[in-house]
TIMINU-343803 format. One record per residue (C-alpha): x, z, y; residue in one letter. Coordinates in steps of 0.1 Angstrom, whole numbers, plus 5000, padded with zeros to 4 digits. Layout:
N
XZYA/...
END
This chain:
716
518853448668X/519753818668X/518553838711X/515153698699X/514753878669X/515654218688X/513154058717X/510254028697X/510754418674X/510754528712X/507954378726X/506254478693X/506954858696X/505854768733X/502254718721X/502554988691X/503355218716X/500255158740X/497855138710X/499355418701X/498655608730X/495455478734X/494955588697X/496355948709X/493755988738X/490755888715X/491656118685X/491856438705X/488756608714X/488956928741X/486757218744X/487057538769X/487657858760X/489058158773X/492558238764X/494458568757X/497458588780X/500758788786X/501459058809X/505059208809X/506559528821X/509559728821X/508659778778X/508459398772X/505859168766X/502159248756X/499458998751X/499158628735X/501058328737X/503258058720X/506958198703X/508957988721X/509857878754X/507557598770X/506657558736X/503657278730X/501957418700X/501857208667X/498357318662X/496757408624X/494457328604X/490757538608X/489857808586X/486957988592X/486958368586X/483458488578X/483958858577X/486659098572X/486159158535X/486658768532X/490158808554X/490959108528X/490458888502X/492458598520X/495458828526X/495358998493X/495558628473X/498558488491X/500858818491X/499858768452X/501458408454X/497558228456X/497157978473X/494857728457X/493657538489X/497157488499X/496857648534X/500457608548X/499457608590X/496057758601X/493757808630X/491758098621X/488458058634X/486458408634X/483058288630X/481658598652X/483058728683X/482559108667X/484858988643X/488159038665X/489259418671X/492659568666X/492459608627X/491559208625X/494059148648X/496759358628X/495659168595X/496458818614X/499858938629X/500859088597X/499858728578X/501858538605X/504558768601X/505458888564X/506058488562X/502658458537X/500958168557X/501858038594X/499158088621X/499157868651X/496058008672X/493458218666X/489758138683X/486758318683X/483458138682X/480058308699X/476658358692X/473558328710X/473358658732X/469558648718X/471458698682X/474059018694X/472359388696X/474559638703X/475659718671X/477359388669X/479759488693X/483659618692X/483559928705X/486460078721X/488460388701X/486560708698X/489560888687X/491660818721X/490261038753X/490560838781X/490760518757X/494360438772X/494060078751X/490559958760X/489059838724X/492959828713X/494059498720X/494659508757X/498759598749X/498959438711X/502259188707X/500758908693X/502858598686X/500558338685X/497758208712X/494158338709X/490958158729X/487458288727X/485557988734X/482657988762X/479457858744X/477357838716X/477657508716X/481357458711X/481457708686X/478957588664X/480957228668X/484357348658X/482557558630X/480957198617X/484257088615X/485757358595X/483157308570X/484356998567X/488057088561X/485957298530X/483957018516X/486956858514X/489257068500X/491757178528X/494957098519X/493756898486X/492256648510X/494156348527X/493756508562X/491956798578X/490656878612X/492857078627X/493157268665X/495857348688X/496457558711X/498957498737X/499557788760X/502957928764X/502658298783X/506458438783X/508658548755X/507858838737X/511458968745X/511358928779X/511259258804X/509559248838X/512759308858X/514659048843X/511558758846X/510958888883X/514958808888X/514058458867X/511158338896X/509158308861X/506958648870X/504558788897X/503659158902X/500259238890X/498059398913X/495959238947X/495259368979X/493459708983X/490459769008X/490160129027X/488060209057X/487160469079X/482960449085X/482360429121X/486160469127X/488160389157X/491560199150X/493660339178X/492260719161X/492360709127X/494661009123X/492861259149X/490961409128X/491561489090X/489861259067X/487161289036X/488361039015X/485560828991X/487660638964X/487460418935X/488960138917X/488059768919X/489459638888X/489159618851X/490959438821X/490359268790X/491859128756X/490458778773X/491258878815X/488358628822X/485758868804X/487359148824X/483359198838X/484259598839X/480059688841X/480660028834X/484360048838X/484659938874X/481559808889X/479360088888X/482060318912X/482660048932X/479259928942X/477960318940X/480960408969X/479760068988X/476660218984X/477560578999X/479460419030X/476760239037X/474060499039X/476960709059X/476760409080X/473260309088X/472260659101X/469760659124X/472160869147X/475660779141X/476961059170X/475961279140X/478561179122X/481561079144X/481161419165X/481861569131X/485461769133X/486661539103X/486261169094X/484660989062X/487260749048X/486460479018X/489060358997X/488960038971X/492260038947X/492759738934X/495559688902X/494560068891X/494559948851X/498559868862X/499560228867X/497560288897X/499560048920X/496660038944X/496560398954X/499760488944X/501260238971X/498860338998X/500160738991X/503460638990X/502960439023X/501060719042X/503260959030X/505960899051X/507161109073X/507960929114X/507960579113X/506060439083X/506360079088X/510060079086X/511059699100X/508359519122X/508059139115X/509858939141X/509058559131X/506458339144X/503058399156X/503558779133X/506558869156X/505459249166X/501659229147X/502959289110X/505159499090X/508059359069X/508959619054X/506759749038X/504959399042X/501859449054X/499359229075X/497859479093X/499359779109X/496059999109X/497160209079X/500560329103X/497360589114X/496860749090X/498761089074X/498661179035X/498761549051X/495761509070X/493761429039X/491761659034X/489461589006X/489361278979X/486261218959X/487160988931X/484060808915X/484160678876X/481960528853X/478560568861X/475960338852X/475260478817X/475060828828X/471360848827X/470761058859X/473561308842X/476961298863X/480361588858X/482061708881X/485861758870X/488361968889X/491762158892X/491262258927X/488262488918X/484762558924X/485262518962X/486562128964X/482962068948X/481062308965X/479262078991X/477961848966X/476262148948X/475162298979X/473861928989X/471961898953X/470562218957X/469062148986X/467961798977X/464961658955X/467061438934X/466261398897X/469761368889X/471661678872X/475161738879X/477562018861X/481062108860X/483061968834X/485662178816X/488962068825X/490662358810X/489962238775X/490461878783X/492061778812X/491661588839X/490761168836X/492960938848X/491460848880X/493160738920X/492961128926X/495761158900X/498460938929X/497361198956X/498061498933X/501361328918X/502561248960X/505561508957X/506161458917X/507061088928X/507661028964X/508561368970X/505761448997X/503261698985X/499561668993X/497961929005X/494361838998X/492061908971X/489261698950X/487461658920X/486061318901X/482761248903X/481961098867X/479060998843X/481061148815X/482461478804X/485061498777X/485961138771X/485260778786X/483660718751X/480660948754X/478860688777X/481060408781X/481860258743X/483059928758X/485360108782X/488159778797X/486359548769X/484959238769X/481659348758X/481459598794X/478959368810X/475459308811X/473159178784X/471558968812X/468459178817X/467159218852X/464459468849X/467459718827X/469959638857X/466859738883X/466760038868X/470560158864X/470860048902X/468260288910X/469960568894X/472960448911X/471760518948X/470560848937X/474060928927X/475260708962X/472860908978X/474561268966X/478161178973X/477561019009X/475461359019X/478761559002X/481461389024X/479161449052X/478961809045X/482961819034X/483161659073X/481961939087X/477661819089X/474862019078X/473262019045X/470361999067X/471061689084X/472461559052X/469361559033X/467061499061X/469261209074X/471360989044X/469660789020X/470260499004X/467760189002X/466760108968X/466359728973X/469759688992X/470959888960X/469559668935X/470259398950X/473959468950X/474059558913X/472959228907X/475359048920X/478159258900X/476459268870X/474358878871X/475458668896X/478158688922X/476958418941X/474058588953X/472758558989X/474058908997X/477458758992X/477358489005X/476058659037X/478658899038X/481458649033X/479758379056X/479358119035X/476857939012X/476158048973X/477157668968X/480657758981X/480758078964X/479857908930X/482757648937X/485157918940X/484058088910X/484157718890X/488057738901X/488357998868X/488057918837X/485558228833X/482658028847X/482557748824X/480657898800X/478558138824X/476557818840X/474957678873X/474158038881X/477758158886X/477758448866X/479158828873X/482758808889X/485758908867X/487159238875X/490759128864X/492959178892X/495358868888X/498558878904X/499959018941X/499858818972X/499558929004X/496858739020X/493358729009X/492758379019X/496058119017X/495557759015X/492257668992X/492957988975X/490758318982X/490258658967X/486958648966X/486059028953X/488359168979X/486958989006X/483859049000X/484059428997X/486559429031X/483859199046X/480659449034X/482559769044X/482759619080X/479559509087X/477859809066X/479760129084X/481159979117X/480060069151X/477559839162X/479959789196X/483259699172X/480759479158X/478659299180X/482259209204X/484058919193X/486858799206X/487758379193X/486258209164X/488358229134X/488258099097X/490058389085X/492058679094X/495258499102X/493458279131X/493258619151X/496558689152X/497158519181X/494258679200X/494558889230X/492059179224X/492359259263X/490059549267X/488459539230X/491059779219X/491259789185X/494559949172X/498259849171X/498059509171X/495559199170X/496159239132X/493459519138X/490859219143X/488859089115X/487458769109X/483458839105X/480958539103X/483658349121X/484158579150X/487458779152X/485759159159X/487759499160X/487659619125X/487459949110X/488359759073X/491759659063X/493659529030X/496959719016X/498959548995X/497859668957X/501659668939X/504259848927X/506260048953X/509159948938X/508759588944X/508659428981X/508259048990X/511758868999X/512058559016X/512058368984X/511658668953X/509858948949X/512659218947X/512659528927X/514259838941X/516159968906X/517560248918X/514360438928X/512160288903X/510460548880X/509360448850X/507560758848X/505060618867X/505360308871X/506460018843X/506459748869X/503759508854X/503759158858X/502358838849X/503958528839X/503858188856X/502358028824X/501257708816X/497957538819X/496057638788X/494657378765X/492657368730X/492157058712X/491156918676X/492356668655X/492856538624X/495856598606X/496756418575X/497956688547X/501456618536X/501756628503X/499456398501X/499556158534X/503556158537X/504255918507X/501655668521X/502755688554X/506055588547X/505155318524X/502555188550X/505555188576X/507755048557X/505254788551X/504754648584X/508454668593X/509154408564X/506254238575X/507554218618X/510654118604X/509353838584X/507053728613X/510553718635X/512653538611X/510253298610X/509853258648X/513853218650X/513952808643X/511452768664X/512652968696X/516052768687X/514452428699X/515752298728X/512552228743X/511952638743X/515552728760X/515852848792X/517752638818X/
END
């Protein structure tokens, strides 16, 4: 009697279990957003996430915030023991987007905190972008220079998750639900809707050495593009270089919204821009029988202490051999460097003393026509630019900023001047920065690594920014072609940039990515390009269209393209360098089809010379071709690639510098709502409704006993 009775409670909590589940699934509702995650370095932990290890967040109920006078008021009634809704576990919903900046992200932390109520997650609803002018936006701090903290969350220690969700839509339904939680009474009522948040992104405590040592970390940081317009790979250290360089990433509280408009995108398409005129002239003798060459270089991971040009420095600084151990496995065995791991071997041409010149461009799209030129080096490592805009019709005014009073702005020029400081090789060029600001980042760029740095969607506005934008192209290529040794003559007469291309480009940083100028460069449809995009969470709320790319530089790897996985920004500005400023023989030989850089490894260039090794060939609109394009790896120069770790040398590593950023392996992000009964209220039901059905499963099985006892129901 006992077996059957134990039989039937089992196959019972069988069937409760699957209802259960099934009642699980249906009473869970989940929305997108765009979470706030954890980078770590050598200081701890900065950035969002759940306390505890792997922890699946309990969620909390919603409570809207309206404004920061109502969170005042909030704060200043529970610290005085008030409490009359019975708030025990919240999701604060901020019911505008301008609502979150560092003070209303203090006042949360210091709620969760001091003990006064618990907060699960924090998520930001959005407005229609018809609704936001400009004063609805955070800016970033006035008071800090060169706005070290973006809008001054980028490094906050928050120990909670926070998700800024991706449409209007979802916003407006979560904030329907939340007035419901008021009708009824929050924690008065019998339940409440309530959100969760689960997201774990490393422990607070944790250091970047010891989760690198833990497999539980990745470097931050990418793969770098540099170039030498019209260069020949097997020549790239004859001649000194002119070196055109800028950054190609930018950061955000939410990495997804890292759109860097200002920050990032307007020096990176502006030098594309300026290699491209350099490369498209009419007479390109004029330019290679110049007695130096014109270099372009693309840092990616500069928001992580410059690990981009820093580890191209620190790799052309050395003196003899540079690549120190050639790769000797597989179809690599010769072609590659191991150490320093490298694909290509191009960069083993190049000298730090040989060059010459760096131009470092910054910020320019709000500039208005009005660039600064800020230097240490004097009047003379800017003199061809004035001598160029002198002699030029340009409406664009340029003057020199005063760096006595305040300094120079952190820029790639700063990993060039800092060479012997760090890696004990001293540079022996000069340069200046090439800005649309003078004293501080703030005086043009108010949204300087924010999540407000993008556009407002306005296509005639963008038109006319990327017309000012080859004007200011325009002057720096004619510059490096006078710092090479040309003629202001020839540079005027000679290097211009086209409008169209130009504004066509800006688009696609600042509208839509997968534009046809893209997907041209990158040999591939917009479709794909779209796809690709859709493979981040960022594009979920940005529609069919695709959207601007994010400028966040994600984590280190050495190939652009591995598996289904592809860095599309990187190969795209590799792939437009190419085709824009290479020789039109480099270009129009190719040698094999390919699918990507790797399938040309094993291609014999014969008589196509092009460098070291046939890691010199590029994979352009499925052709391998001699390049004059390459990645560097973008991390810390501390920190090299093992056979199964990344490994950081502790014995050289200089915190001075460099604070070894990483990123943690987190989890798959998910928000979702529910509703969740109120305790004081639900428990004593609950567990008089359980212990109601137990009596009555136990009944129903007593009663089933005499019958399963009949012999005509036992088992033989």
């Amino acid at each position: 009697a006992a077996a059957a009775v134990a039989a039937v409670v089992l196959l019972s909590l069988q069937s409760t279990v699957k209802a259960q589940n099934k009642v699980v699934e249906d009473m869970f509702d989940t929305f997108q957003m765009w979470p706030c995650s954890r980078v770590i370095s050598v200081d701890g932990s900065f950035g969002c996430g759940s306390e505890e290890d792997r922890k699946v967040g309990r969620g909390g109920s919603l409570l809207a915030i309206n404004s920061t006078a109502e969170l005042d008021e909030l704060l200043a009634g529970l610290r005085a023991g008030e409490n009359p809704r019975k708030l025990e576990r919240v999701s604060v919903l901020l019911r505008d987007d301008n609502l979150l900046d560092g003070e209303t992200l203090d006042k949360i932390i210091a709620l969760h905190e001091d003990g006064v109520l618990e907060v699960d997650n924090v998520l930001v609803a959005v407005r229609p972008v018809t609704e936001i002018g400009p004063e609805d936006l955070v800016s970033s701090d006035p008071a800090d220079q060169w706005v070290t903290n973006g809008d001054g969350m980028n490094f906050a220690k928050v120990p909670f998750t926070v998700a800024r969700l991706t449409s209007v839509q979802s916003s407006n339904e979560l904030l329907a639900l939340e007035a419901e939680n008021e009708v009824r009474g929050y924690g008065n009522a019998v339940w409440q809707h309530a959100a969760r948040l689960q997201f774990y992104g490393g422990k607070l405590t944790a250091t970047s050495e010891q989760c690198l040592e833990d497999l539980r970390c990745d470097p931050l940081g990418g793969l770098s593009v540099w170039g030498v317009v019209g260069g020949d790979p097997n020549a790239l250290n004859v001649k000194d270089t002119v070196l055109l360089a800028t950054g190609m990433d930018s950061n955000a509280f939410f990495h997804d919204l890292a759109f860097g408009r200002d920050t990032t995108a307007s020096g990176l398409v502006t030098t594309l821009l300026a290699a491209s005129a350099l490369g498209s002239m009419a007479n390109p003798t004029m330019l290679s029988s110049l007695p130096r060459q014109v270099g372009v270089a693309l840092f990616q991971g500069e928001t992580w202490d410059r690990v981009g040009s820093r580890r191209f420095v620190r790799d052309i600084a050395r003196n003899g051999s540079k690549c120190l151990e050639l790769q000797t496995a597989d179809e690599f065995a010769g072609k590659s460097c191991a150490n320093p791991l490298t694909y290509s071997l191009a960069w083993t041409g190049l000298d730090l003393g040989r060059m010459s010149s760096v131009i470092a461009v910054d910020q320019l799209a709000n500039a208005n026509g009005e660039y600064y030129v800020h230097s240490q080096d004097g009047v003379a490592a800017s003199q061809a630019l004035f001598d160029v805009l002198g002699a030029s019709t340009a409406s664009l005014t340029v003057e020199q900023a005063d760096t006595v009073s305040n300094g120079m702005p952190p820029t790639s020029l700063d990993s060039f001047r800092e060479a012997e400081a760090e890696f004990g090789t001293a540079w022996p060029g000069t340069g200046f920065v090439f800005a649309g600001y003078n004293a501080s980042f703030t005086e043009t760029n108010t949204f300087y690594r924010s999540r407000f740095d993008s556009t407002t969607g306005d296509a005639a506005a963008e038109e006319a920014v990327a017309d000012q934008l080859a004007e200011a192209a325009t002057m720096l290529a004619r510059t490096a072609f006078v710092q090479a040794g040309g003629a202001v003559v020839d540079a005027v007469s000679e290097i211009s940039v086209n409008v169209t291309h130009a504004r066509e480009l800006w688009a696609c940083f600042t509208l839509n990515f997968a534009c046809p100028l893209v997907a041209r460069t990158v040999n591939t449809s917009t479709q794909v390009i779209r796809d690709v995009m859709r493979a981040s969470p960022v594009t979920a709320g940005l529609g069919p269209s695709g959207g601007p790319p994010t400028l966040f530089s994600s984590v280190y790897f050495p190939f652009a393209v591995e598996n289904s996985q592809i860095s599309l920004v990187e190969v795209f500005v590799r792939d437009y360098v190419v085709k824009h400023t290479n020789s039109a023989t480099q270009q129009s030989v190719g040698f094999g089809s390919c699918s990507r850089d790797v399938s040309c490894v094993d291609a014999d260039p014969g008589s196509l010379s092009c460098g070291p090794s046939s890691t010199s060939l590029a994979c352009i609109d499925g052709q391998c071709v001699c390049s004059n394009a390459f990645f560097h790896d973008a991390v810390s120069p501390y920190v090299a690639l093992g056979s199964n770790a990344f490994v950081v040398d502790k014995a050289a590593l200089n915190t001075t510098f460099d604070r070894l950023w990483t990123e943690p392996k987190w989890s798959v992000p998910v928000l979702q709502t529910y509703k969740e009964p109120t305790k004081e209220v639900t428990t004593p039901v609950l567990l008089a409704a359980g212990g109601t059905v137990t009596v009555a499963a136990l009944a129903m099985a007593l009663r089933l006993v005499p019958r399963l006892q009949d012999p005509k129901l036992k088992l033989t």
